[in-house]
C-alpha positions in Angstrom: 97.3 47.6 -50.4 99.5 48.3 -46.9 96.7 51.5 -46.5 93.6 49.5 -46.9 95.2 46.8 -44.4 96.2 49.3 -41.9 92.6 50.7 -42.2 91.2 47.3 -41.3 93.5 46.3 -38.6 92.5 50.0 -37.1 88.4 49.7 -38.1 88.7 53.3 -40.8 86.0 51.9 -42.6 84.9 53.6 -46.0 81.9 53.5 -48.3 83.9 52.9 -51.3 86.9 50.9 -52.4 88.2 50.0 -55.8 90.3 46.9 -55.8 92.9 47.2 -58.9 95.4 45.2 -60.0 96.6 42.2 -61.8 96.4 39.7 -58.6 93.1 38.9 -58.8 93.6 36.1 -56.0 94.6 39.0 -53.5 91.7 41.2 -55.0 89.1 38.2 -54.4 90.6 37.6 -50.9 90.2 41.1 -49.8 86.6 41.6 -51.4 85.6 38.9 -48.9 86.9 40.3 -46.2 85.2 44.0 -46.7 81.9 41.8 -47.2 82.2 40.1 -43.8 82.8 43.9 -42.6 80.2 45.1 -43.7 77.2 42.1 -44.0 76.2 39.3 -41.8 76.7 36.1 -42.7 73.8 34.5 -44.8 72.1 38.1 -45.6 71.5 38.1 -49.0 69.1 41.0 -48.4 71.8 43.5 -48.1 74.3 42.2 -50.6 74.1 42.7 -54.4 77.1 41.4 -56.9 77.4 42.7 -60.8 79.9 41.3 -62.7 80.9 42.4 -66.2 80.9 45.9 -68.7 77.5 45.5 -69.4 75.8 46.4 -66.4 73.6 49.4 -65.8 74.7 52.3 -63.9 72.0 53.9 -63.2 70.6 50.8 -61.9 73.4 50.0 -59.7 73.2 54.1 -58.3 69.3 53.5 -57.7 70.1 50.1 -55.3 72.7 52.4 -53.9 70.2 55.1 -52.6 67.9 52.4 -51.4 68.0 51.9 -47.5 69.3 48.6 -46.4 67.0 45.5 -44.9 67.1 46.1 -41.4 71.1 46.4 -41.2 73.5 49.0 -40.9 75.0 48.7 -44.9 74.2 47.9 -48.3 76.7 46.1 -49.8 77.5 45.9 -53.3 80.3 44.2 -55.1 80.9 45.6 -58.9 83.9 42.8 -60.3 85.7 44.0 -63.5 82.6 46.3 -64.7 85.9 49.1 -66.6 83.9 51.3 -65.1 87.3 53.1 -63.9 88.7 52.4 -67.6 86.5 55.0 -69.5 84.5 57.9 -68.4 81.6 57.7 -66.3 80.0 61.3 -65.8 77.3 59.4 -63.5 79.4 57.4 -61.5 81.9 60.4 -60.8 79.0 63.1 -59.7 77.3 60.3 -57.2 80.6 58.8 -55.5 80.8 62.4 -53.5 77.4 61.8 -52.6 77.3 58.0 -52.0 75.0 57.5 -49.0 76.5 56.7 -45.4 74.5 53.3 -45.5 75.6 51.9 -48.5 79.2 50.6 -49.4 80.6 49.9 -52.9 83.3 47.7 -53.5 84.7 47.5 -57.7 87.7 45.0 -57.9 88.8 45.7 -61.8 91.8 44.5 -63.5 93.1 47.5 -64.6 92.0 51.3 -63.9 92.9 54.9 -65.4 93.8 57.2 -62.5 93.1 60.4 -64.0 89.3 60.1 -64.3 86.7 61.8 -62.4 85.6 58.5 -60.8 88.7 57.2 -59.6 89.8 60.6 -58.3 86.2 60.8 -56.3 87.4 57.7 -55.5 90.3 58.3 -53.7 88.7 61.6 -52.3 85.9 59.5 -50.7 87.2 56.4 -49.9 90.1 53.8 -50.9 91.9 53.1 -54.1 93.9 50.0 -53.3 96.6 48.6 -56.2 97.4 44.7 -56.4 100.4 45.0 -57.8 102.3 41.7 -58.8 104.6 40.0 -55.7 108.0 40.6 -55.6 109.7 37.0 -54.6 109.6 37.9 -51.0 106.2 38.9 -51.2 106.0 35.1 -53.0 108.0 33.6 -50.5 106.3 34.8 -47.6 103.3 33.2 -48.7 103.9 29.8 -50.0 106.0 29.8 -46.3 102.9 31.0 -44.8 100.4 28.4 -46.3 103.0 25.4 -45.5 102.9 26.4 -41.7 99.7 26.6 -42.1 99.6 22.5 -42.7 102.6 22.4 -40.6 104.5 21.5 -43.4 108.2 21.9 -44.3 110.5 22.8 -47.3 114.2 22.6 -48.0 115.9 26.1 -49.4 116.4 24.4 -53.1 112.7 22.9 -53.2 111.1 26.5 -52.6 113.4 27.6 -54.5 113.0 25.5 -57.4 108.9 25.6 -56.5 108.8 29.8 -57.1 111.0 29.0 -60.5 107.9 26.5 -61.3 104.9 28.3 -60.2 104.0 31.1 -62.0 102.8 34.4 -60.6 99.3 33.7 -60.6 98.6 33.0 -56.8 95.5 31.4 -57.9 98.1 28.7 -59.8 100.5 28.9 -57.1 97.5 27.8 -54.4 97.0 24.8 -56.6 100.0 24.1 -57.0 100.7 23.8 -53.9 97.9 21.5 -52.7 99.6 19.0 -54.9 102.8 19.3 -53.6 101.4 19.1 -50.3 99.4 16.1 -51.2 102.0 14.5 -52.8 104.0 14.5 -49.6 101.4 13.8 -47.2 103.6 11.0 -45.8 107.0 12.7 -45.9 108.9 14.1 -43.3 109.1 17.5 -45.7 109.5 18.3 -49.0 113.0 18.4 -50.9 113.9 19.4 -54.7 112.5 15.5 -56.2 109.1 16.4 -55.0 108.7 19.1 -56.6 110.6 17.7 -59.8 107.9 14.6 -59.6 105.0 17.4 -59.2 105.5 20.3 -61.2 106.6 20.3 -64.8 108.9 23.1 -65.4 106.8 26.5 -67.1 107.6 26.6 -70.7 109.4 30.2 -69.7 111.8 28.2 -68.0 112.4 25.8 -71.0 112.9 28.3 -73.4 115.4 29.6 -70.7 117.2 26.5 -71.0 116.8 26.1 -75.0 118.7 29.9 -75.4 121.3 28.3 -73.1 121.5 25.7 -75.5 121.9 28.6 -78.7 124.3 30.3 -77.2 126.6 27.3 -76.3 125.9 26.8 -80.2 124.3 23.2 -79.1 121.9 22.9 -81.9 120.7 19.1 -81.2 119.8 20.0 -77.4 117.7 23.6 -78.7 116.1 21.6 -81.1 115.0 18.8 -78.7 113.8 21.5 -76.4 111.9 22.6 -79.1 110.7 19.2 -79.8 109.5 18.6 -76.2 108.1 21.8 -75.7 105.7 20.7 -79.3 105.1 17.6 -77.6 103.4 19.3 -74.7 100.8 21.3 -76.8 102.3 24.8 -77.2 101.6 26.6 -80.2 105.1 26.9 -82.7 104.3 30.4 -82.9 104.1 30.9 -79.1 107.0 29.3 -79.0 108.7 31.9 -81.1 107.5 34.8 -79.2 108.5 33.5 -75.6 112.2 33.4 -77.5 112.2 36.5 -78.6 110.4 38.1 -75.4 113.5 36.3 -73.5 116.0 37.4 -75.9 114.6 41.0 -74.8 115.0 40.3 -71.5 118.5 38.7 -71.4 119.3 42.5 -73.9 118.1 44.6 -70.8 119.5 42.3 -68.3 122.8 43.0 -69.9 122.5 47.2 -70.5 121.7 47.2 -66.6 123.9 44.7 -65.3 126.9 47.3 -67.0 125.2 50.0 -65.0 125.8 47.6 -61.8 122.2 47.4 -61.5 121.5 44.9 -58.8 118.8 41.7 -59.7 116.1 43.3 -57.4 116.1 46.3 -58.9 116.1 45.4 -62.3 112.9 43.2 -61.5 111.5 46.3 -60.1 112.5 48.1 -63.4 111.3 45.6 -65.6 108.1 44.6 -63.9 109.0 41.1 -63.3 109.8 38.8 -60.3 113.8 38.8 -59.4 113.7 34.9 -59.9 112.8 35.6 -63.5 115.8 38.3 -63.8 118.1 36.1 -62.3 117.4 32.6 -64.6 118.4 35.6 -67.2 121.8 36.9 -66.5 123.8 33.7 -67.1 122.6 33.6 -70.7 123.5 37.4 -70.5 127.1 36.6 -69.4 127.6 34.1 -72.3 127.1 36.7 -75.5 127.7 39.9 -76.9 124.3 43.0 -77.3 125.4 43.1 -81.0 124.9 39.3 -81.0 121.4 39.5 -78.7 120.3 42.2 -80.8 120.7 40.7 -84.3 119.0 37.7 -82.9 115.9 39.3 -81.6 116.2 41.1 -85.3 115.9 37.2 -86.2 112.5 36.4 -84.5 111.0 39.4 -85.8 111.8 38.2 -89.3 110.6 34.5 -89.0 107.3 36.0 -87.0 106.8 38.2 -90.1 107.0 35.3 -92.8 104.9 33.0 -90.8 102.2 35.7 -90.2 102.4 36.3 -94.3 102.0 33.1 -94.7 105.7 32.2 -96.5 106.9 29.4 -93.9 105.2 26.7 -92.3 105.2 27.8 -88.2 106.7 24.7 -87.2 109.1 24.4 -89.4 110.1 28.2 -89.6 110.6 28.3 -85.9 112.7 24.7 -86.1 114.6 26.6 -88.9 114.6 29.9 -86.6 116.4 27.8 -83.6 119.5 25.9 -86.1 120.2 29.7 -87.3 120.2 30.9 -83.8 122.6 28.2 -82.5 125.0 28.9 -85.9 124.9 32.4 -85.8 127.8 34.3 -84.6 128.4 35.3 -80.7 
């Protein structure tokens, strides 16, 4: 992504780019901007979107070749077509050959990087990842689009806000036109406001129900578990956020031995560091044989449910008593 914004900021325009990645809010953001590049405002002459698998290639190579309307470019915008997620023969023998008038632009949610096409790709013009943001990459925007409404926000509020949020910046850009609705009349915005606005992610409950297991506090898991029911999530989805945290808390242990610091085990893990650090307390408080045999735990309840020998709600209920009575 730093390439294709250098190569705006110094006009190294190219007739293809392929937008990857799972940030689809940066994706959109930067389609736009290659659009406005490329296409005058209002000419709809010039600019052609597909969206989805099904579309025709050859049709899509055929506008390609066609001159544009009385303008310099063609534009046309191919979202989440996997035409980089199979082979193409078609697509990979005309991007060489893509006409100096015309301008491609795929944003896809995932792409294979040793096909013809994306290698053309990358020969021709720009392959540009959207990786997931790191929690300075995070930061740096919700800070961004608070100045922006010349808004401010106390340390433990953003804080607390990122915990909240998500990683989806298309959630987090809602999210925070409540918050900043909610405190149109306030001097700034401290930890209540966001406690009033934004209902913590069931990720962080379940981070707070396994601090409850492994303090052996069985009444607390199992109102956790009760108010996480209560707001519509599935028992069974419920089980396999447990045991995916379990996981977590496991490798958060192996690497914190290894004196791996919280950033890099985000990077490591593919997560955001706020996620890696809600998990080391939980790692502090138990033992990997203990970790381990409860993740052994899940797997068994999610078996017996999926054959149909407990009940899903009451299996998981079960699931949580064991885990707070089992052994550290």
């Amino acid at each position: 992504m730093k390439q294709l914004e250098a190569d705006i900021k110094n006009k190294i325009y190219k007739n293809i780019y392929v937008l990857y990645g799972p940030q689809s809010y940066n994706r959109k953001r930067y389609e736009k901007v290659l659009v406005s590049l490329f296409v005058a405002k209002g000419d709809t002459m010039n600019l052609t979107y597909y969206y989805g698998k099904k579309i025709d290639i050859k049709e899509v190579i055929d506008l390609a070749q066609t001159m544009p309307f009385m303008a310099e470019k063609r534009v046309i915008v191919l979202e989440n077509t996997e035409l980089f997620s199979h082979s193409c023969e078609e697509l990979a023998d005309y991007i060489p050959n893509i006409s100096e008038t015309t301008c491609l632009i795929f944003s896809e949610d995932k792409i294979d990087l040793r096909l013809r096409q994306t290698k053309a790709a990358k020969s021709k013009g720009t392959v540009a990842e959207f990786a997931d943001l790191s929690d300075d990459d995070l930061r740096d925007f919700i800070l961004k689009r608070l100045s922006r409404e010349h808004r401010q926000i106390t340390a433990n509020a953003l804080e607390m806000f990122m915990q909240r949020c998500g990683d989806d910046l298309w959630q987090v850009s809602g999210e925070l036109e409540k918050i900043i609705s909610y405190t149109f009349k306030k001097d700034g915005i401290r930890p209540e406001d966001v406690e009033a606005v934004m209902p913590p992610l069931p990720e962080d409950r379940i981070f707070t129900m396994i601090d409850a297991i492994l303090d052996h506090d069985t009444k607390k898991a199992v109102g956790l578990y009760a108010d996480l029911l209560t707001l519509r999530n599935e028992p069974i989805s419920i089980l396999s956020l447990i045991r995916e945290q379990m996981r977590l808390i496991l490798h958060a242990m192996q690497m914190n031995e290894e004196h791996v610091s919280p950033k890099d085990m985000a990077q490591t893990l593919g997560m955001r560091e706020t996620r890696v650090k809600m998990a080391l307390p939980a790692a502090r408080k138990s033992s990997k044989i203990d970790i381990r045999h409860k993740i052994e735990m899940c797997a068994d309840t999610d078996e017996r449910i999926k054959s149909g020998l407990l009940d899903p709600r009451v299996g998981v209920e079960m699931l949580i008593v064991e885990l707070c009575i089992g052994g550290s």
